[in-house]
KOLFI-855059 format. One record per residue (C-alpha): z, y, x; residue in one letter. Coordinates in steps of 0.5 Angstrom, whole numbers, plus 500, padded with zeros to 3 digits. Example, Ala and Ser with C-alpha at 12.3 -4.5 7.8 and 13.67 -1.06 7.14 Angstrom:
<<516; 491; 525>; 'A'>
<<514; 498; 527>; 'S'>
//
This chain:
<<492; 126; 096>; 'X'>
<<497; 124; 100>; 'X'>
<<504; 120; 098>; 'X'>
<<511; 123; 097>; 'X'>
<<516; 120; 103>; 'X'>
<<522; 117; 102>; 'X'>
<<528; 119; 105>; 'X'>
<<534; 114; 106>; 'X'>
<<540; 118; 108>; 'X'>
<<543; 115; 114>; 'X'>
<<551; 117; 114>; 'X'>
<<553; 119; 121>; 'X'>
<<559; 117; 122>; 'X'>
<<556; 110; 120>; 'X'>
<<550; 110; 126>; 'X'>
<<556; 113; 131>; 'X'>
<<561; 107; 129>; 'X'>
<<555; 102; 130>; 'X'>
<<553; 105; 137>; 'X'>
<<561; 105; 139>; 'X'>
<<560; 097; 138>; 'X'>
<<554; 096; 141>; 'X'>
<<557; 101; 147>; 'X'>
<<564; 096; 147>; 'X'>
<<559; 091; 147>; 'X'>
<<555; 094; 154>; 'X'>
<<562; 095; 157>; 'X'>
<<564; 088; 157>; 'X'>
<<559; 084; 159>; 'X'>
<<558; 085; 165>; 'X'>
<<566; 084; 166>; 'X'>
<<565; 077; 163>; 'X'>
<<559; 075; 167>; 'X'>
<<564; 076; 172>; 'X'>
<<569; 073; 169>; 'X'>
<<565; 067; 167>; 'X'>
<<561; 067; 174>; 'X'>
<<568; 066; 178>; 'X'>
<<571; 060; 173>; 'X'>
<<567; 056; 177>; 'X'>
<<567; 052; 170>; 'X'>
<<562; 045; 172>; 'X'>
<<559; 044; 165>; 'X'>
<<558; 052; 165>; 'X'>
<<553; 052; 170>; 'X'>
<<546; 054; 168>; 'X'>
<<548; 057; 163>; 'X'>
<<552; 064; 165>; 'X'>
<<549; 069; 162>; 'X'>
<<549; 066; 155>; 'X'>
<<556; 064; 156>; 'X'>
<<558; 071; 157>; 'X'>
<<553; 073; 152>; 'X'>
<<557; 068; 147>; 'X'>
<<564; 071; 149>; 'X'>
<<563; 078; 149>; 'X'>
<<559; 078; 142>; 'X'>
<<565; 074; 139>; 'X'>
<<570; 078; 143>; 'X'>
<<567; 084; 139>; 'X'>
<<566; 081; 133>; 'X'>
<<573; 079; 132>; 'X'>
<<575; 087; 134>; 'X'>
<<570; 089; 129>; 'X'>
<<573; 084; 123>; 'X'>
<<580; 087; 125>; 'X'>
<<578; 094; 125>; 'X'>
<<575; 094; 118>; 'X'>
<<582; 091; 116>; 'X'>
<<587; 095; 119>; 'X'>
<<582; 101; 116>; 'X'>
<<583; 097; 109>; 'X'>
//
């Protein structure tokens, strides 16, 4: 006999407002990684990619934390 599957209900505007950061987030990397490539910062070199990485995800975070506010 085959078991019953559970099915979790996803609301939609909740998987569309993830997909939106997560989009934000892959439009902006690539400005920051030429952002963070043309500084020439010396204690930087080696490590631009996570560099960007760290400035874009933050970057989006706090957007994300002043959107949730502003929607409160």
């Amino acid at each position: 006999m085959l078991a019953d599957a559970t099915v979790t209900h996803i609301d939609e505007p909740e998987i569309v407002d993830e997909r939106t950061w997560y989009d934000l987030y892959l439009w902006l990397l690539p400005l920051v990684e030429i952002w963070v490539r043309d500084s020439q910062v010396s204690s930087w070199y080696g490590q631009q990619k996570e560099i960007a990485e760290d400035i874009a995800h933050e970057a989006v975070m706090r957007a994300f934390k002043y959107h949730q506010r502003a929607q409160s």
